[in-house]
N, C-alpha and C positions, 0 to 999 in steps of 0.2 A: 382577588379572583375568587369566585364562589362557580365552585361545581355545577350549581343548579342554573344558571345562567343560560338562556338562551342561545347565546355566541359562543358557535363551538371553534377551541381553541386549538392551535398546536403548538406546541413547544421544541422548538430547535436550539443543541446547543452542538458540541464538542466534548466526545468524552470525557477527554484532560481537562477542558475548561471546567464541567459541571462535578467532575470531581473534586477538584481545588474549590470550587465554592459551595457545596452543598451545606456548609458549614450555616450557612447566610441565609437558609433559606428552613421554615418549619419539616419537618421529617417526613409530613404527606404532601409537601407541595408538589409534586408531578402528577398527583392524584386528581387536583385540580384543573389537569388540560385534558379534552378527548381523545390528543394525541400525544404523543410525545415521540422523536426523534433523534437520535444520539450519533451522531456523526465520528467516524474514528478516522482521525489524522486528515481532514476535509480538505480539498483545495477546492480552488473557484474556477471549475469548471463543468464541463457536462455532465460526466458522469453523477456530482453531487446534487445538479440541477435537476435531473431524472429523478432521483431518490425522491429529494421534497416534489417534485410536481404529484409524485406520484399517493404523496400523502393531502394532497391538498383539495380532493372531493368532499364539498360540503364543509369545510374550512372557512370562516368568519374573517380571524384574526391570525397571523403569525405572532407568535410573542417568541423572543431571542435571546439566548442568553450567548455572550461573544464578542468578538471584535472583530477588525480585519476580515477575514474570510469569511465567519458568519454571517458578520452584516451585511456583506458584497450577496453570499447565495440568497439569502431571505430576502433583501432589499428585491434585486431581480425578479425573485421569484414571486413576490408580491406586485409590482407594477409587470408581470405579464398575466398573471391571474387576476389582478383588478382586487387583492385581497390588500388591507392594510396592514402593517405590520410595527411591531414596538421591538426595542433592543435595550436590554438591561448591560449597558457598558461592561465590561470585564479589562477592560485595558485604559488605564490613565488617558493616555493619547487619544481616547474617543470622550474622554471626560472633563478635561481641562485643558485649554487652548494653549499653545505653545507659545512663549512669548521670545521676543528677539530679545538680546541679553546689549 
């Protein structure tokens, strides 16, 4: 990601999630999106849906850090904006496929 980029980004995570991981990530990387988003204790419902619609003027890209719920609001919220969106896994289960034992 480079700041100078034409594609203005936004960054959605989960408080808890981007706390536990900031560890992962360079110490300016949110410096790097035009937007950033931090959701506290998010469900997959409207009210969160409001929030990001509400940051999504002139928005390019969603980029996500999350699982489960993140991915469900941003997924959404990108195929009704027509915007694409990327998801940085945060949960095994969106990372490696389950296998039957």
């Amino acid at each position: 990601l480079q700041k100078n980029s034409k594609k203005k980004i936004i960054f959605i995570s989960d408080e808890k999630i981007w706390k536990n991981c900031t560890d992962f990530f360079s110490e300016n990387f949110l410096e790097k999106f035009n937007k950033v988003l931090l959701l506290k204790n998010p469900a997959a419902d409207e009210k969160n849906l409001a929030k990001i619609a509400a940051q999504l003027k002139n928005i390019d890209l969603i980029f996500a850090l999350g699982s489960g719920t993140i991915n469900d609001l941003c997924k959404y919220s990108s195929a009704q904006k027509n915007i694409p969106y990327a998801v940085c896994a945060s949960a095994a289960s969106m990372i490696r496929p389950s296998r039957a034992a």
